[in-house]
DSSP file (Angstrom, degrees, kcal/mol; ACC not computed):
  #  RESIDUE AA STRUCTURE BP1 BP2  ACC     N-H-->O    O-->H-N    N-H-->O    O-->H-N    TCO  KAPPA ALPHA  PHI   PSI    X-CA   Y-CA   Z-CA
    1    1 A X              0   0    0      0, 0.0     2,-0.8     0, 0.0     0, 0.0   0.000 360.0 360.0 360.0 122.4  -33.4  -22.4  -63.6
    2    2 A X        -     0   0    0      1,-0.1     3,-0.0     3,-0.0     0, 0.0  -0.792 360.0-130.8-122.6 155.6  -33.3  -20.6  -60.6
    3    3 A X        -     0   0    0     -2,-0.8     2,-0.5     1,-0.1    -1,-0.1   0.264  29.3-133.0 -23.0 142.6  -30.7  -19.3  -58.8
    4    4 A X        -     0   0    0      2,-0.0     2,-0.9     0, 0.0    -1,-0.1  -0.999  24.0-130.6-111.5 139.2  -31.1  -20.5  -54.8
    5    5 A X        -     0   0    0     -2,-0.5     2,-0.4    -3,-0.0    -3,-0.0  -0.744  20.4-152.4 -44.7  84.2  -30.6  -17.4  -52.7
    6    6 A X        -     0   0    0     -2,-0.9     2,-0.3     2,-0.0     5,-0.0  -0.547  10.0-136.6 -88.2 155.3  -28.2  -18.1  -50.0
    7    7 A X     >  -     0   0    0     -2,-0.4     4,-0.8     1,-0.2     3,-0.1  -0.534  11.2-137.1 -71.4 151.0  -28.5  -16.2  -47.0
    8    8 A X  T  4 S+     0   0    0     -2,-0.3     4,-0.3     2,-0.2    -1,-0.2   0.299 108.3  59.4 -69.9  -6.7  -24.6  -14.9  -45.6
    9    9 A X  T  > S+     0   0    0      2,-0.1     4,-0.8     3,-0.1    -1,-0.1   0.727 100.6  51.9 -93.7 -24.8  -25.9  -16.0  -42.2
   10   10 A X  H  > S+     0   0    0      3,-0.2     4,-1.2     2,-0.2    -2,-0.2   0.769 110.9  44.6 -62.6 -43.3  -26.4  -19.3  -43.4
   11   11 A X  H  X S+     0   0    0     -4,-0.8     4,-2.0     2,-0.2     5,-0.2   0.682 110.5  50.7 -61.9 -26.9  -22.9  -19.9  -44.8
   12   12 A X  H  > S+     0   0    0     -4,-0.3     4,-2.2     2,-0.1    -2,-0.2   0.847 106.2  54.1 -82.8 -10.3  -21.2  -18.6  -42.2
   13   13 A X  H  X S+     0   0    0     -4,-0.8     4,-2.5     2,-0.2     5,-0.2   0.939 114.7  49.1 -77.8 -60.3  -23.4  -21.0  -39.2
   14   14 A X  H  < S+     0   0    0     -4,-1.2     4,-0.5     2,-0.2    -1,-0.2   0.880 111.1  46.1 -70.6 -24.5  -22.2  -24.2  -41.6
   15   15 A X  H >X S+     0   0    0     -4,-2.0     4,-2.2     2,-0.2     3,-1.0   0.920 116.2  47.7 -59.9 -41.8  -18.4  -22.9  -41.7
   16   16 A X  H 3X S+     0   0    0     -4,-2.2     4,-2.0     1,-0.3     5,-0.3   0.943 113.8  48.4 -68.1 -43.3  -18.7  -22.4  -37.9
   17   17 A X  H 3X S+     0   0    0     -4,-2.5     4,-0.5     1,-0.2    -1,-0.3   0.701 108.8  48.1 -53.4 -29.1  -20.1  -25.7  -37.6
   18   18 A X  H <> S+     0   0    0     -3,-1.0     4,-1.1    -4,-0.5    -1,-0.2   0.893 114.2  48.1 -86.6 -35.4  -17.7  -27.5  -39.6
   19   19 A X  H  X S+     0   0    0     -4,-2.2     4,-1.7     1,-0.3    -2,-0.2   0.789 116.1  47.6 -76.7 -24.1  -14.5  -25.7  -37.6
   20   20 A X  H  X S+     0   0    0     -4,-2.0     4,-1.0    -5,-0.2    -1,-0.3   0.685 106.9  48.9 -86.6 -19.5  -16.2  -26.6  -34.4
   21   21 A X  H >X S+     0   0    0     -4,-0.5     3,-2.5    -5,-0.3     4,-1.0   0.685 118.9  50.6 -97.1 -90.1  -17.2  -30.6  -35.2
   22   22 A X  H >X S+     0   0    0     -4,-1.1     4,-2.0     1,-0.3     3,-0.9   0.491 108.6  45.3   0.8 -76.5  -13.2  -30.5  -36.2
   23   23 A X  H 3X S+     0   0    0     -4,-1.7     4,-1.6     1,-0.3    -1,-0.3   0.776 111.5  56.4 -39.6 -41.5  -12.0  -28.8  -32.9
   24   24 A X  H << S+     0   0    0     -3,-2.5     4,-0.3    -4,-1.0    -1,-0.3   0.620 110.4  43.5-106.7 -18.8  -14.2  -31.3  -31.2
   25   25 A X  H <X S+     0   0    0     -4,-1.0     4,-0.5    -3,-0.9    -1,-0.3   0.673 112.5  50.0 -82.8 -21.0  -12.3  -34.3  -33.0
   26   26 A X  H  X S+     0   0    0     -4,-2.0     4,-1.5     2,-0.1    -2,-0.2   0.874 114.5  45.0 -83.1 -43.8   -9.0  -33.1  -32.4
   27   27 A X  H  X S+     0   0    0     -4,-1.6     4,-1.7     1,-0.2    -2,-0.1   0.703 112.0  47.6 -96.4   4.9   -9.6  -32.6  -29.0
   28   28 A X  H  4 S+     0   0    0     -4,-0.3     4,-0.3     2,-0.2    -1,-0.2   0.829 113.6  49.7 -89.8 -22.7  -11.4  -35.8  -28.2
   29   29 A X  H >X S+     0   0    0     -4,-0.5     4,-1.3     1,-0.2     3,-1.0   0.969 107.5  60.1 -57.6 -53.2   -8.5  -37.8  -30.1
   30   30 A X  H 3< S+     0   0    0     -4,-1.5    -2,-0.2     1,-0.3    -1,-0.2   0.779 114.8  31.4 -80.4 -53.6   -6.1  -35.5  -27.8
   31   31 A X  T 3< S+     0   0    0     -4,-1.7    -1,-0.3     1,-0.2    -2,-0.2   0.393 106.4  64.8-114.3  27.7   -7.7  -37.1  -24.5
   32   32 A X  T <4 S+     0   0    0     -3,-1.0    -1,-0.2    -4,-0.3    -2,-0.2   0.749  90.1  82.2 -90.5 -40.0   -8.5  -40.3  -25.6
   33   33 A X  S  < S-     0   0    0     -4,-1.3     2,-0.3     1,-0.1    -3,-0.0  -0.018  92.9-105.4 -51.3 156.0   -4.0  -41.1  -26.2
   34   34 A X        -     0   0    0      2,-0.0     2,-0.2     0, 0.0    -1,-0.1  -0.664  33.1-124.2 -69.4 136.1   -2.6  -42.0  -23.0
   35   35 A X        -     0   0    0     -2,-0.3     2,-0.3    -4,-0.1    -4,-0.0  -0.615  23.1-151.0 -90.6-176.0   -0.5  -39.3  -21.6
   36   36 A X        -     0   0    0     -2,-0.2     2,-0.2     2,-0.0    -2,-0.0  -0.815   3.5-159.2-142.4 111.7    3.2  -40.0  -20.8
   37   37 A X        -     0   0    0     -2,-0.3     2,-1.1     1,-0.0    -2,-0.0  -0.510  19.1-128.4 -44.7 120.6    4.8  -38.5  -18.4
   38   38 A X        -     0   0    0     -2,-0.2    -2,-0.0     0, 0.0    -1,-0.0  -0.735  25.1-125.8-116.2 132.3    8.3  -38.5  -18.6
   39   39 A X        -     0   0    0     -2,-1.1     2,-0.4     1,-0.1     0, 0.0  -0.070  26.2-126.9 -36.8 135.6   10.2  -39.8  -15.1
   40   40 A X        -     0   0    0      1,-0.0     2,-0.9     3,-0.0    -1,-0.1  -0.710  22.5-111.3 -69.9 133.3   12.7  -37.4  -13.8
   41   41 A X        -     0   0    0     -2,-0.4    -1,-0.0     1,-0.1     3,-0.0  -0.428  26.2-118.1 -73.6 125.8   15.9  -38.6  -13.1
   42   42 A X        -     0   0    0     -2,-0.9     2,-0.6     1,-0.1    -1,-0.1   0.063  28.4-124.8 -33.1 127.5   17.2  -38.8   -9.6
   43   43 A X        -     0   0    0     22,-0.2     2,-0.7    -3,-0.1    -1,-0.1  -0.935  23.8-122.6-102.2 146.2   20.1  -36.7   -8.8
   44   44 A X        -     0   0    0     -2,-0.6     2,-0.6     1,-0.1    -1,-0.0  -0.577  27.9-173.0 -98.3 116.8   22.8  -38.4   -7.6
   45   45 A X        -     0   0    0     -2,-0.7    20,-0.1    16,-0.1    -1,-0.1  -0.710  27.3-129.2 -92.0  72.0   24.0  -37.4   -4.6
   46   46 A X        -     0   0    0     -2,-0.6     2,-0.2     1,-0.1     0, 0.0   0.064  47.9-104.2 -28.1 135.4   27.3  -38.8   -2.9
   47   47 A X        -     0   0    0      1,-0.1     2,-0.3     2,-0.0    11,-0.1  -0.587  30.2-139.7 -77.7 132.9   25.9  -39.9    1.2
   48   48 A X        -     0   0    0     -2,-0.2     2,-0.8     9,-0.2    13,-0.1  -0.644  13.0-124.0-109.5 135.4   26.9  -37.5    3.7
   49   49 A X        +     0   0    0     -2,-0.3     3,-0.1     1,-0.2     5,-0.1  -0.770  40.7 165.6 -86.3  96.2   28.1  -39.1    7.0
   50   50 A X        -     0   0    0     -2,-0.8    -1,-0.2     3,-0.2     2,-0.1   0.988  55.7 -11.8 -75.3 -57.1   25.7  -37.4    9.4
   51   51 A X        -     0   0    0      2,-0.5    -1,-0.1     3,-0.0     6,-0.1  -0.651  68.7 -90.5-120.3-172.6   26.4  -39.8   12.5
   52   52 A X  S    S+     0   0    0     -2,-0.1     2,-0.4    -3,-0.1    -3,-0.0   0.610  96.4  94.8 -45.5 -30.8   27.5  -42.4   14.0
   53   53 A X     >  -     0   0    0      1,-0.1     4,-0.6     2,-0.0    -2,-0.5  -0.564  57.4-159.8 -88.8 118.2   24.1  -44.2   13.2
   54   54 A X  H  > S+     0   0    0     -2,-0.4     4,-2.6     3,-0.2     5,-0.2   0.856  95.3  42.5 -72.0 -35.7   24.3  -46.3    9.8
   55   55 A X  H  > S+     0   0    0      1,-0.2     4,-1.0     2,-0.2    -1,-0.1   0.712 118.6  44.0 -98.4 -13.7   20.1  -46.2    9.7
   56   56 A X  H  > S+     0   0    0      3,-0.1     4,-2.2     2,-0.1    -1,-0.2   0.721 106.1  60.8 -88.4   2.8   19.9  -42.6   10.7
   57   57 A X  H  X S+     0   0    0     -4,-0.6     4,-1.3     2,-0.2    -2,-0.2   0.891 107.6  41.4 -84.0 -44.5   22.4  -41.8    8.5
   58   58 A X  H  X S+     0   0    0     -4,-2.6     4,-3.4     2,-0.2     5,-0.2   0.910 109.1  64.6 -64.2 -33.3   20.4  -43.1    5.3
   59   59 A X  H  X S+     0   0    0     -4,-1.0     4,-3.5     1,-0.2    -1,-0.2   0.963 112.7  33.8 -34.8 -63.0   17.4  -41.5    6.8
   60   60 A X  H  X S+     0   0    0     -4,-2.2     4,-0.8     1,-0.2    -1,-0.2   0.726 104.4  59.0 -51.0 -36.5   19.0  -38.4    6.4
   61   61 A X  H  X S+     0   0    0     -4,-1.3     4,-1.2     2,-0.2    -1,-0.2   0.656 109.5  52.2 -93.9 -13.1   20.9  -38.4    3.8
   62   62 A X  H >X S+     0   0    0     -4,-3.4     3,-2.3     2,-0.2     4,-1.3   0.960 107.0  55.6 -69.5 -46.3   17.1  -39.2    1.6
   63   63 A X  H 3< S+     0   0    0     -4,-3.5     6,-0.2     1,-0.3    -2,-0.2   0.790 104.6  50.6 -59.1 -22.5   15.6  -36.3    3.3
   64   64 A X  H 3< S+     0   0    0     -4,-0.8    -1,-0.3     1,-0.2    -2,-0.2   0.897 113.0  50.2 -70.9 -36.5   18.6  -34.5    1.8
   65   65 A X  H << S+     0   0    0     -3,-2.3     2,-0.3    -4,-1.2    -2,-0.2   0.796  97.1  68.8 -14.7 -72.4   17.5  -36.1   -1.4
   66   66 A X     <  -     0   0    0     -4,-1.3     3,-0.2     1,-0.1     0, 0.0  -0.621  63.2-158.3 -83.9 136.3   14.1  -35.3   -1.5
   67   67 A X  S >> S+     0   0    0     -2,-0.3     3,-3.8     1,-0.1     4,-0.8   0.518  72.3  97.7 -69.6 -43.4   13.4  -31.8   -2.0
   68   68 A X  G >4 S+     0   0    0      1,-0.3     3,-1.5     2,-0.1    -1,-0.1   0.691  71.2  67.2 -26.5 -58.7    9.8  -32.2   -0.5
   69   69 A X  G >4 S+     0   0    0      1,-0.3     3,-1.2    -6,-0.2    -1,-0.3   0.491  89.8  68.1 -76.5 -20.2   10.9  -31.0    3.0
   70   70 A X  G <4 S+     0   0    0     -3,-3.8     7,-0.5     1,-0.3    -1,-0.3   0.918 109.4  35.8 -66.8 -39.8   11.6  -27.0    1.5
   71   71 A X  G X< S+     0   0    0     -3,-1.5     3,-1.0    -4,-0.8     2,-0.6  -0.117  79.3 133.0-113.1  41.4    8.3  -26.5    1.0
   72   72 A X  T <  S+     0   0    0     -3,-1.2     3,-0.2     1,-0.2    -3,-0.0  -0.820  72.9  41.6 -94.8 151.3    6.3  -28.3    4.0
   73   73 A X  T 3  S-     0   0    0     -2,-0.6    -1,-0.2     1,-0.1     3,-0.0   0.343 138.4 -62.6  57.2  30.2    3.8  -25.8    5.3
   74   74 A X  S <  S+     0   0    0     -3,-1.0     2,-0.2     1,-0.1    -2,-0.1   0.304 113.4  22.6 110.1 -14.0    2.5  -24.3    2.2
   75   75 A X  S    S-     0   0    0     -3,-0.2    -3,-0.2    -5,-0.1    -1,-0.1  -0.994  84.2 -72.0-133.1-173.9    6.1  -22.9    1.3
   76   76 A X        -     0   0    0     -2,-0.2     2,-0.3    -5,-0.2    -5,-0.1  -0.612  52.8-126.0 -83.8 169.1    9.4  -22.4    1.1
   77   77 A X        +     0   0    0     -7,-0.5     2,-0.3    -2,-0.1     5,-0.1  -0.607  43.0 160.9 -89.1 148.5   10.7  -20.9    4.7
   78   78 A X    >   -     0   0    0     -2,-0.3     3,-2.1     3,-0.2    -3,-0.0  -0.990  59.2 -96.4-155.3 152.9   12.7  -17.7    4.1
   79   79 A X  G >  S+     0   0    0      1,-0.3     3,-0.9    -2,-0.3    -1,-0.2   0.693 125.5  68.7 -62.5 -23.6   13.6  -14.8    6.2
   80   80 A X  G >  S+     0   0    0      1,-0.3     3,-0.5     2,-0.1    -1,-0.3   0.840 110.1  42.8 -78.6 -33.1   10.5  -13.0    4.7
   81   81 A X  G <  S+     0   0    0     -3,-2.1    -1,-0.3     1,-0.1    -2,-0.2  -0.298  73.2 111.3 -87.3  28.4    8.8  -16.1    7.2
   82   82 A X  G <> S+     0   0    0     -3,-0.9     4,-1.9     2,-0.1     5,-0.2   0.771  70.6  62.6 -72.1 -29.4   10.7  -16.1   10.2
   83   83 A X  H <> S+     0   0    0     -3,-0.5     4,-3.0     1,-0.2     5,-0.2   0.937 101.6  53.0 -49.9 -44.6    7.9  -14.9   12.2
   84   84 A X  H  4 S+     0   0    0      1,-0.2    -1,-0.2     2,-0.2    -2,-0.1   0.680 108.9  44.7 -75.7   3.2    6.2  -17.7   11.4
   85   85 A X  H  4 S+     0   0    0     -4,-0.2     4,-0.2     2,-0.1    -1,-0.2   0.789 130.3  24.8 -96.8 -30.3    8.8  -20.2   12.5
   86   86 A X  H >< S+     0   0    0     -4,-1.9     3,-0.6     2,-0.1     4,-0.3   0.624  86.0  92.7-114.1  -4.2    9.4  -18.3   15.7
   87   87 A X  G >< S+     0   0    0     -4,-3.0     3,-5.2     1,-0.2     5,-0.3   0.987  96.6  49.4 -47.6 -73.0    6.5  -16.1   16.8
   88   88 A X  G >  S+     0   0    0      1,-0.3     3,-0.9    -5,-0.2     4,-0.4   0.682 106.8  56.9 -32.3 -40.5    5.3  -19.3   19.1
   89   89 A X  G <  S+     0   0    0     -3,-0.6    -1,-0.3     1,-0.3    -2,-0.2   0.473 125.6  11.7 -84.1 -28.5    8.4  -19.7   20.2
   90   90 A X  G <> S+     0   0    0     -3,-5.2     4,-1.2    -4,-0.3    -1,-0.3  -0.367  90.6 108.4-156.6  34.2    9.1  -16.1   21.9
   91   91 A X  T <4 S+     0   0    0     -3,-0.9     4,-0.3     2,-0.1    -2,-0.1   0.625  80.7  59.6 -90.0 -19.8    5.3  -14.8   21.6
   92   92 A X  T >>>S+     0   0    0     -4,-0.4     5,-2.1    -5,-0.3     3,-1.1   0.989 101.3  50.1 -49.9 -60.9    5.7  -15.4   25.6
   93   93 A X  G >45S+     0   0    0      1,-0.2     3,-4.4     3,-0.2     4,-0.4   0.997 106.4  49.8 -41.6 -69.1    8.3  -13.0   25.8
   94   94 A X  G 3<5S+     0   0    0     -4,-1.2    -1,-0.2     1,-0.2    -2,-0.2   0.440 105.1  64.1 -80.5  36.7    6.5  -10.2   24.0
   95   95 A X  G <45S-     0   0    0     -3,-1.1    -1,-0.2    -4,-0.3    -2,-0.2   0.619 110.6-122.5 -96.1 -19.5    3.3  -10.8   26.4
   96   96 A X  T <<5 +     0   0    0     -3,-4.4     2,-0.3    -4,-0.7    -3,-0.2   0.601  66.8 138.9  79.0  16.1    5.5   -9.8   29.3
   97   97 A X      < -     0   0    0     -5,-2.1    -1,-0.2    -4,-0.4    -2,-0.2  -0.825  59.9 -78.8-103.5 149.6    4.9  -13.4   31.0
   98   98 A X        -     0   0    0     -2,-0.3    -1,-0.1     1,-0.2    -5,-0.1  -0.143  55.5 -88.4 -57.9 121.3    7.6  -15.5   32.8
   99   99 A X        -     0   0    0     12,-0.2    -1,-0.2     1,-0.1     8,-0.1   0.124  12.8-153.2 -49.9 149.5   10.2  -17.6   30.9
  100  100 A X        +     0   0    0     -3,-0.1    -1,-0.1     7,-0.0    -2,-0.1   0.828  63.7 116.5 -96.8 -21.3    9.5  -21.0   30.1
  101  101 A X        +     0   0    0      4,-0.1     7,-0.4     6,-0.0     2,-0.4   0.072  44.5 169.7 -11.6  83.9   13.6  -21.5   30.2
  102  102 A X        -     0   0    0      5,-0.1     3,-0.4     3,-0.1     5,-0.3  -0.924  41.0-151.4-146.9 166.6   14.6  -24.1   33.1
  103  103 A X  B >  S-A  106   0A   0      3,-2.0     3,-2.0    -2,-0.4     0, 0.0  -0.568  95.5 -22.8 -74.3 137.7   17.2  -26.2   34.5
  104  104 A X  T 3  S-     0   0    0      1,-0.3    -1,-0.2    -2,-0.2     3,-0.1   0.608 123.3 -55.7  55.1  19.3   15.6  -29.0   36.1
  105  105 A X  T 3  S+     0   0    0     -3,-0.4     2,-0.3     1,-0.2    -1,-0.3   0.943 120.3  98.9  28.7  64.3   12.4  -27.4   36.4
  106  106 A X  B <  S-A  103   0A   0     -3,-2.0    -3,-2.0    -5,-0.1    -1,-0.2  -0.798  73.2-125.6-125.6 141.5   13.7  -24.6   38.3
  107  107 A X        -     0   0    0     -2,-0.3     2,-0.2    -5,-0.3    -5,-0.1  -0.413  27.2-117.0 -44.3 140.3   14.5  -21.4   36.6
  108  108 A X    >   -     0   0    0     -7,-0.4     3,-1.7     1,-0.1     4,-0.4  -0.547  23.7-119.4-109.3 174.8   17.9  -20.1   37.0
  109  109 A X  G >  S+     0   0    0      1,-0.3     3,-2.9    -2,-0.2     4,-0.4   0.858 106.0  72.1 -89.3 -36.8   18.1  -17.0   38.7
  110  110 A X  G >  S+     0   0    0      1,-0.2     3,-0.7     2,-0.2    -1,-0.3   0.885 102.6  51.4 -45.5 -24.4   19.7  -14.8   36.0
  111  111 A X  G <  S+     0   0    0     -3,-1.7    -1,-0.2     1,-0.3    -2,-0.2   0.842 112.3  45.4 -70.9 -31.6   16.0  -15.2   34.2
  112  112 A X  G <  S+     0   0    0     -3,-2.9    -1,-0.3    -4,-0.4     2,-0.2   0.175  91.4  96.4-119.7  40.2   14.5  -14.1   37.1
  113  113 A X  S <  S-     0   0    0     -3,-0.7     2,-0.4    -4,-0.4    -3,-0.0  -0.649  79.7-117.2-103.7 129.2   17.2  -10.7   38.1
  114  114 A X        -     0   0    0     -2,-0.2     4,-0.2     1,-0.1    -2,-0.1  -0.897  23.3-164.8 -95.0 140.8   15.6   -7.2   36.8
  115  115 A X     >  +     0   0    0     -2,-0.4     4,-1.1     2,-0.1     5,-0.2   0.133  61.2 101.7-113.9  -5.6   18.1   -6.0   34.3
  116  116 A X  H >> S+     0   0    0      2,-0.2     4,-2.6     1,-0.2     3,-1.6   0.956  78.6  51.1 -48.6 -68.3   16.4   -2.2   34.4
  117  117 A X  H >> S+     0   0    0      1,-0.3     4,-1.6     2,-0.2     3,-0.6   0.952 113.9  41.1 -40.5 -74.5   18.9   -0.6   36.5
  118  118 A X  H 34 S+     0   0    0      1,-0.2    -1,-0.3     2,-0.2    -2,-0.2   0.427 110.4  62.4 -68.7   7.8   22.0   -1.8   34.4
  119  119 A X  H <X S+     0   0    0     -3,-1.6     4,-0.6    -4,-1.1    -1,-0.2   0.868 104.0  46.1 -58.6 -63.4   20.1   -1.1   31.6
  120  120 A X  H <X S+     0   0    0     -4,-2.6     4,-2.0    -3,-0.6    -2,-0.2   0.682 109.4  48.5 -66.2 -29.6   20.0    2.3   32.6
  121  121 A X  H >X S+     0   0    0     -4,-1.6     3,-2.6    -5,-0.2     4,-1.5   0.983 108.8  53.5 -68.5 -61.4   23.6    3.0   33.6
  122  122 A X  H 3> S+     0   0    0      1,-0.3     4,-3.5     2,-0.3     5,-0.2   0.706 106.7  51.8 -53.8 -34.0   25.0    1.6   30.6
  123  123 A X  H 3X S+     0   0    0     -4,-0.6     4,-2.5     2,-0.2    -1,-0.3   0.961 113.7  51.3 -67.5 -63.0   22.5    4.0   28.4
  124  124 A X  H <X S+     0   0    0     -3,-2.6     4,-0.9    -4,-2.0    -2,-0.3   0.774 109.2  47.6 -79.3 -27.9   24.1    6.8   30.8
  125  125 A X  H  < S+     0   0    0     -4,-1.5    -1,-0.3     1,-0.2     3,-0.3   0.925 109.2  49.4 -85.8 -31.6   27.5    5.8   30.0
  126  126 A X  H >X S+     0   0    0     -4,-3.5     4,-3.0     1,-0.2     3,-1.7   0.935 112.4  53.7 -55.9 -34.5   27.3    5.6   26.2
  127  127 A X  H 3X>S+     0   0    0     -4,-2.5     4,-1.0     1,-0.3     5,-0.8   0.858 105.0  46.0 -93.7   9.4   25.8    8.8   26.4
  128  128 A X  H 3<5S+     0   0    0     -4,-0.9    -1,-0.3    -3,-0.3    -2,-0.2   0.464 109.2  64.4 -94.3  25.7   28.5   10.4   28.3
  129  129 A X  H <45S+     0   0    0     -3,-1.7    -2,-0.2    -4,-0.1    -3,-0.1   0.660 108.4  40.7-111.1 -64.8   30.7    8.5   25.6
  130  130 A X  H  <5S-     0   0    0     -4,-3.0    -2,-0.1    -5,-0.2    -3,-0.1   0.720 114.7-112.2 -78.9 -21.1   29.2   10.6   23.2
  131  131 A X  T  <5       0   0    0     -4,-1.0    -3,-0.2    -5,-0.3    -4,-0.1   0.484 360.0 360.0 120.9  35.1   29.1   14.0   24.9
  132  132 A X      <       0   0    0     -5,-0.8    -4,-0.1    -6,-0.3    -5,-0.1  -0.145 360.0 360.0 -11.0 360.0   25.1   13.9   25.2
């Protein structure tokens, strides 16, 4: 009788083979189950009287509910993001360009007063305040 030579590359390609057609049954079992998700429960929130208004009042008091609303534009807003809630708002301003602020459509007059001059006194009087 003889002996069969096995090769040590040969045994180890039919172990790897066997741990891999395994892996490949566990994981096909794995996405074949249904998965199940399990519901979160609502927290319950006593209703906040916001207004007068019984149907804006429920409006509100889901949006208070719902968390969704923290994070609508890609995150939550946080002082590290205040530029971006208010830059539009007052990029006018740091342009130099005339306030959009008006009564009626007119601008009121304080807006439209150069403040330079009382700027400057006031400057002069803290620093004679301070002995400067």
């Amino acid at each position: 009788m003889k002996k069969k030579k096995t090769n040590i590359k040969t045994i180890i390609r039919q172990i790897v083979r066997e741990e891999v057609a395994m892996a490949i049954k566990e994981v096909i079992t794995e996405l074949r189950q249904p998965t199940q998700s399990k519901p979160q429960p609502k927290k319950i929130v006593e209703k906040k009287t916001f207004t007068s208004n019984s149907v804006l009042n429920d409006v509100l008091n889901e949006t208070a509910q719902d968390d969704e609303w923290k994070t609508l534009g890609g995150g939550e807003f946080t002082s590290d993001r205040m530029n971006e809630l208010v830059g539009s708002q007052y990029s006018d301003m740091m342009n130099n360009q005339s306030p959009t602020i008006s009564v009626d459509g007119q601008t009121p007059d304080f807006l439209k007063k150069d403040y330079r001059e009382v700027l400057k006194k006031s400057q002069e009087k803290s620093k004679m305040k301070q002995g400067i």
